[in-house]
C-alpha positions as CSV (number, residue, x, y, z in Angstrom):
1,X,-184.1,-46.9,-22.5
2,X,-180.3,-47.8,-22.2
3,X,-179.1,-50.8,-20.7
4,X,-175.7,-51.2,-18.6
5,X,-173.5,-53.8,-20.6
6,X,-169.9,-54.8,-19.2
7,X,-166.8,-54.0,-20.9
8,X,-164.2,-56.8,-20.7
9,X,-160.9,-56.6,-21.4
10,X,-159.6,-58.8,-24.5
11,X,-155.9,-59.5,-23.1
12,X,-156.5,-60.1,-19.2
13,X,-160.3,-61.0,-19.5
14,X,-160.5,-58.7,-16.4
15,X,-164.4,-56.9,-16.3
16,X,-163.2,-53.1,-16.3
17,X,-165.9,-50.7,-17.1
18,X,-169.9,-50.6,-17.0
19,X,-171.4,-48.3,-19.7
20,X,-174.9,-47.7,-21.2
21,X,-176.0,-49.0,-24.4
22,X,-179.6,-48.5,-26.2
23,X,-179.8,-52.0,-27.9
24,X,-183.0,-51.1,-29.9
25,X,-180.9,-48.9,-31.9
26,X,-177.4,-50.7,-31.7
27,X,-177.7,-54.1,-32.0
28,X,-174.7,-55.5,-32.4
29,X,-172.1,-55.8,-29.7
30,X,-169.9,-52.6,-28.4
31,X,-165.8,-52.8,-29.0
32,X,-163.9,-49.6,-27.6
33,X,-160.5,-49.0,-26.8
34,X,-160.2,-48.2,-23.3
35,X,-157.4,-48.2,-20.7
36,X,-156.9,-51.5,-18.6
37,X,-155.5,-50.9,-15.3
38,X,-154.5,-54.9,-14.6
39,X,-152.7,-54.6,-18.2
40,X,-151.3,-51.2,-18.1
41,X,-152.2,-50.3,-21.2
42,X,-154.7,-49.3,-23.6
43,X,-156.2,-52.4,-24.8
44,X,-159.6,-53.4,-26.6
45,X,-162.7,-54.0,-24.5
46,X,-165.7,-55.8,-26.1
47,X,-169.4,-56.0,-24.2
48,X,-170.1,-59.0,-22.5
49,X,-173.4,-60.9,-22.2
């Protein structure tokens, strides 16, 4: 079953985007390149706790 984790933004710490995640089969934390719309630019977003 996937679980919603938060994406957070690593320049403005601003919490952007909610995806799923299955954590049985990834375990370790996500880190995607998304767009930030308080930085106004494409930044990289790692999953919060």
């Amino acid at each position: 079953m996937a679980d919603k984790v938060i994406l957070t933004c690593t320049e403005c710490l601003s919490r952007n985007y909610t995806t799923p995640k299955n954590k049985k089969t990834h375990t370790e934390r996500l880190e995607i390149k998304k767009y930030c719309p308080k930085c106004g630019k494409h930044t990289l977003h790692k999953e919060t706790k």
